[in-house]
N, C-alpha and C positions, 0 to 999 in steps of 0.2 A: 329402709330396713324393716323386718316384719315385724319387728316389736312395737313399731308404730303404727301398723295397719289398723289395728283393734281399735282405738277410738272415731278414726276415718271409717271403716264399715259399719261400726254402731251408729254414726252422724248419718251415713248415707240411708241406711236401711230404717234408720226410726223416720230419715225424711220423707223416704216413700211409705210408708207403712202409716205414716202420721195422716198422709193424705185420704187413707180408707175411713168410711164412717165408721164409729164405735160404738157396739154392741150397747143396746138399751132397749129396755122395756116398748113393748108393741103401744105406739098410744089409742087411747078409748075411739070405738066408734064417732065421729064428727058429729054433732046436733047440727039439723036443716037449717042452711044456711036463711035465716031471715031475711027478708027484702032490704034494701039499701035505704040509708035514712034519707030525710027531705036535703035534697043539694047532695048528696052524697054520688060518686060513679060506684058503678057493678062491680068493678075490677081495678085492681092494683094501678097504680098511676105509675109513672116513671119516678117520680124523685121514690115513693114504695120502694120499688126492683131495687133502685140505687142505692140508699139505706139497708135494704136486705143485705143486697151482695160486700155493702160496707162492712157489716158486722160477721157475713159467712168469710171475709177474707181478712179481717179479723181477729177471728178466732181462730186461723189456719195460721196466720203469723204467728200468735201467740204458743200453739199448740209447736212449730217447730222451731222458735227459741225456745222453748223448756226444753224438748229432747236436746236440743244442742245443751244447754245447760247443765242435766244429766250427764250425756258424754264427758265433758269439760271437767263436772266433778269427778267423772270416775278417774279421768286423768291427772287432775292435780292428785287422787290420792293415791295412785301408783308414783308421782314422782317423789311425793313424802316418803312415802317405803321406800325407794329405791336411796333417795339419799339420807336418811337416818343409818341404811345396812351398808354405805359407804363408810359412814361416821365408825362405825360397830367397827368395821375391815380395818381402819387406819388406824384405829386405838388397839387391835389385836396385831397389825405392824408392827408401831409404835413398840407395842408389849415386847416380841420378838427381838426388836433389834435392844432395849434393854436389858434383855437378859444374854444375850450376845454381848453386849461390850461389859458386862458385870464377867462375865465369863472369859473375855481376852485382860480385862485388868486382874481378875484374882493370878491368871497365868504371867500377867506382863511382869505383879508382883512378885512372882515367885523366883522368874528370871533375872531380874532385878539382885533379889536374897542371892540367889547362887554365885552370879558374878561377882558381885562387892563380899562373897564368904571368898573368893577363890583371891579375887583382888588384894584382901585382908592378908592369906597364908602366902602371896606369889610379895607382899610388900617383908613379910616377917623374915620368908628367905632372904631377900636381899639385906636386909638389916643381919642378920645373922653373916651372910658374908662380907657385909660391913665389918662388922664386930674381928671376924676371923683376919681379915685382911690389913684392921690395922695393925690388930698384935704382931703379926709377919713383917709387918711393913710393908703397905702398899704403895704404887705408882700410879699409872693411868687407872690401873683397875680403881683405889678407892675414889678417886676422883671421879668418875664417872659413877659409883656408887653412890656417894655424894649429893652428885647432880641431880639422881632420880628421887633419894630421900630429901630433898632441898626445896622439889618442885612443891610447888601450893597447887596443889588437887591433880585429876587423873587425869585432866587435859594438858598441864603444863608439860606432866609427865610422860604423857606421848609425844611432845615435842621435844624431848630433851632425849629421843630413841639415836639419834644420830652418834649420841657421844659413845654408846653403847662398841661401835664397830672396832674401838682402840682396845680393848679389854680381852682377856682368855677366851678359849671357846666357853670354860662354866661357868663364868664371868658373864658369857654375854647371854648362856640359858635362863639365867637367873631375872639376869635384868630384861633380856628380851617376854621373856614369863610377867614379869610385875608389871613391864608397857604393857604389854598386851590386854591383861583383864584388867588392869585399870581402863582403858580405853574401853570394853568391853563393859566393865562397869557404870563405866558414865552412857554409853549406848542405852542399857539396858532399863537406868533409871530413867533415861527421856524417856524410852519405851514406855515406862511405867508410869511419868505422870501425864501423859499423852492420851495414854488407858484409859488413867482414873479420869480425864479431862471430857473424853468421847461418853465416859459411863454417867457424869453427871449432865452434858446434856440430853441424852438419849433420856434420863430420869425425868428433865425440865419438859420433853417432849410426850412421854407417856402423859403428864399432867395436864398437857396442853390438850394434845387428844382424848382424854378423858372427859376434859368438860367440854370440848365440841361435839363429842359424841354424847353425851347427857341434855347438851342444849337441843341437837338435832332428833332424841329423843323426845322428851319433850315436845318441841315443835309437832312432831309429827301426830303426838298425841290427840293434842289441843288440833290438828288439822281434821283427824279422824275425826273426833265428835265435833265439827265444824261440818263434814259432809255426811256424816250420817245427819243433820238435823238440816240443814238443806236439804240433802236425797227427801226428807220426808215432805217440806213445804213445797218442793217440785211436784211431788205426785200430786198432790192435792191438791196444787193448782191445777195438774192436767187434767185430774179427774174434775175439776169443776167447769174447765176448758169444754171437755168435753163428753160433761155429764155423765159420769160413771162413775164408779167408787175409787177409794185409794187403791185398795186390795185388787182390785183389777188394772188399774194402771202398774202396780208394782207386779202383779206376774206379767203383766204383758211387756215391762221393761225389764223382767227377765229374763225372760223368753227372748230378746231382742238383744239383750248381752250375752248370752250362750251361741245364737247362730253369728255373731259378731266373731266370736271367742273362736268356733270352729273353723270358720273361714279364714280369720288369720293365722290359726294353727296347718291349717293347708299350706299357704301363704311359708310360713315359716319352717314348714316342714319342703318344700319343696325351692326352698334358699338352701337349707342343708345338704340336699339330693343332689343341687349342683355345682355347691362349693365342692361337696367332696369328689364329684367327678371331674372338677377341673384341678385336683390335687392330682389325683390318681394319673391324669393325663401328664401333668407336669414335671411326675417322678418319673413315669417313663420316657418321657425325653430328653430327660438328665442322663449324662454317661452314669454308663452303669461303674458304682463305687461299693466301698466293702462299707457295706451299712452301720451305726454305732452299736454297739452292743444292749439287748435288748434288757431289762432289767428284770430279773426274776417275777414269774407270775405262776400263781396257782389257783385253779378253780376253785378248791375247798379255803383255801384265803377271800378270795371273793366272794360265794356264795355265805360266809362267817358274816361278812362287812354288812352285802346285803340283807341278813336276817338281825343283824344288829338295828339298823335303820331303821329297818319295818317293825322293830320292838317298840318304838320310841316314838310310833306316830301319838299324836294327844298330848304328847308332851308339851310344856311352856317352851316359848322363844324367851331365852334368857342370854344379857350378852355379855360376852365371853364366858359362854357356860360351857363344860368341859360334861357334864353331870353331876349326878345323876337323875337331879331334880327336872337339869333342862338342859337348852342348848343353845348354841347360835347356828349360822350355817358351818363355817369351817370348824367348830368344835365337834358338830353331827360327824363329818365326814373323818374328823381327824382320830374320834374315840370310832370311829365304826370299823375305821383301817388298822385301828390298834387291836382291835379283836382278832380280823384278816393276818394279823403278823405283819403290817407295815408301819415304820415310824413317819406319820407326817407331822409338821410344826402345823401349829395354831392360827394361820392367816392364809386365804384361800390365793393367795398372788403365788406363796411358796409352794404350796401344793400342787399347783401346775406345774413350777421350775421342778418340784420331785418326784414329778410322772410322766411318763413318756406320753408326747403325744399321739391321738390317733386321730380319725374324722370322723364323720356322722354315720356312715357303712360299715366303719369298725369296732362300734362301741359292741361291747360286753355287758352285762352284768357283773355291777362293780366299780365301774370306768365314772368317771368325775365329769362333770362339766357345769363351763362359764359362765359366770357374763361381767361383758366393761365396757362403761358408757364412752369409752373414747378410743375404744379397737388394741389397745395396749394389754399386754400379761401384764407389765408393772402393776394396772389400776385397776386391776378385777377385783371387783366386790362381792359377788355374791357367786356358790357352788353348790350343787345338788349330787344326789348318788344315784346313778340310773342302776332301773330297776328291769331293766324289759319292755316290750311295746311298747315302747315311746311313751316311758312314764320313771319318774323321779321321786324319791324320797328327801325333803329340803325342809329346813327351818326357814322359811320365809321371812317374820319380820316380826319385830317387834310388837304385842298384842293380837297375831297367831298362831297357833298351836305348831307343830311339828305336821306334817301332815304327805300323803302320796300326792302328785301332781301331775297334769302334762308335761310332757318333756319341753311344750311353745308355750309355757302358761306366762313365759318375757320374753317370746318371741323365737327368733335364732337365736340355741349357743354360740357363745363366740369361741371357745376351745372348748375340745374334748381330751380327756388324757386317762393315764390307767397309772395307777400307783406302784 
């Protein structure tokens, strides 16, 4: 995958690039070689040469483990980021499905209330035709009357519906009515403690997710200033490796992660070019079907979204930030589409399930895109708001600002969609 390319091109091109001599100072004119001491030869012996080329090979091994070592670091700290803004995704999951089943138990409750009110005035009639029917003197009817006020709770009393069919026709509205929402009743309170059941693990689960995501923050922290402070003891080896400054080994190792960068944004931009042409092929081979309905879209909705985004670069990554101080990534996209006039939810998995997709040919200005470490919608963690030329507006990660991006800056998206 081209997300992977970038450390493989930075390893291969510092390999070669490490093998070029490094720029240093011309040294002084030589002093006349003096004649050879008593026993001494004119010239270099073999074990000499052999010692030399020991320490020039050496210093070349030495000089390409550090660049490996560099790459290495820059990779352990892209997989920090990558999995702490997992952590961030699941706990803003998490959030969502909480507030979903808080949302089906206030209703399950509510359904619950109406049926045991209806159950309540469908039991008062029947007791009322209780009442009527013995003063008249009843037969089957009170008996079966009887039966349904006799039962112990709204389940017996759906079982005791049979006696029901010996009785008047209003005889049997009545009591057919009182089975009924009783039955109905007891439905509705499972409903409701099933609700409230679903609502307090979903609660057990935000908590859960919270401190994984606090832990994985955290970690990531303490990993960054782990490789910033190695990135620094590498240079300075290299540069003692081979005798130049820090300050020149660090632009020359960034010079060497930018042509790294660009090659696998080719790389990754040309997996795009031909995912989406073997889409394009794929639809057309399909019988042709009446397509699903497309969901409303407006350029002045979009270009809103887009200027929203681009207001907001410099901003803090904040997680689960909404604003206006800050943001995460699907909070960026979800307040950006709220200006556009679209409602998305707070976790970037649903924001896909609530945009159509499109491919890499099709995006707009506006249009959303992916990425998930294991090829699934379910597991996408992280979303950006394309911007044009293949470039993105994204809250990246924990400890960087809000900022524009390449659209390859993690390689191929893995969806593209439009809200």
């Amino acid at each position: 995958m081209a997300r992977r390319l970038l450390p493989t091109l930075l390893l291969s091109l510092t390999g070669l690039l490490g093998l070029l001599p490094a720029a240093q100072a011309a040294p002084a004119d030589p002093e006349p070689a003096a004649g050879p001491a008593r026993g001494e030869t004119p010239y270099p012996s073999t074990d000499d040469i052999d010692r030399a080329r020991a320490r020039a090979d050496g210093k070349a091994a030495s000089v390409t483990a550090l660049e490996a070592a560099l790459t290495s670091a820059r990779a352990d700290l892209d997989r920090a980021g990558r999995s702490a803004e997992q952590a961030v995704e699941a706990y803003n999951g998490a959030q969502l499905a909480l507030t979903r089943a808080r949302t089906e138990e206030t209703a399950a409750a509510g359904r619950a209330a109406t049926a045991e009110a209806a159950r309540a005035a469908a039991v008062e009639d029947a007791a009322q035709l209780a009442a009527e029917t013995y003063r008249q003197g009843g037969g089957a009817e009170l008996s079966a009357i009887n039966a349904l006020l006799a039962a112990r709770g709204p389940r017996e009393a759906g079982d005791r519906a049979a006696v029901i069919s010996v009785v008047s026709r209003r005889t049997r509205q009545i009591l057919d009515a009182a089975t009924d929402t009783a039955a109905e009743a007891a439905r509705a309170s499972a409903a409701a403690r099933a609700a409230t059941g679903a609502a307090e693990r979903a609660a057990t689960e935000v908590g859960a997710a919270k401190a994984r995501a606090e832990q994985r923050l955290a970690a990531q922290r303490t990993e960054v200033a782990a490789a910033d402070r190695r990135r620094e003891q590498l240079l300075a080896e290299l540069a003692a490796a081979r005798d130049t400054t820090v300050e020149l080994e660090r632009r020359r190792r960034e010079a060497l992660e930018e042509i790294a960068a660009r090659e696998a944004a080719a790389a990754a931009r040309a997996a795009a070019e031909q995912a989406a042409r073997e889409a394009e092929a794929a639809a057309a081979a399909r019988p042709a079907a009446q397509p699903p309905p497309a969901r409303p879209w407006s350029a002045e909705g979009a270009a809103a979204a887009v200027a929203f985004a681009k207001s907001k670069i410099g901003l803090p990554y904040v997680w689960g930030g909404e604003g206006p101080a800050g943001y995460d990534c699907s909070g960026l996209t979800m307040m950006a589409w709220r200006t556009g006039g679209k409602q998305l939810n707070h976790f970037a998995a649903d924001q896909y399930a609530q945009s159509t997709p499109v491919t890499y040919r099709q995006l707009r200005p506006g249009d959303l895109v992916f990425w998930t470490e294991t090829g699934r919608a379910a597991d996408i963690h992280h979303v950006g708001l394309y911007i044009g030329d293949d470039q993105m507006v994204e809250a990246p990660r924990a400890g960087m600002p809000i900022k524009q991006a390449s659209l390859w800056i993690m390689g191929t998206p893995d969806y593209y969609a439009r809200p």
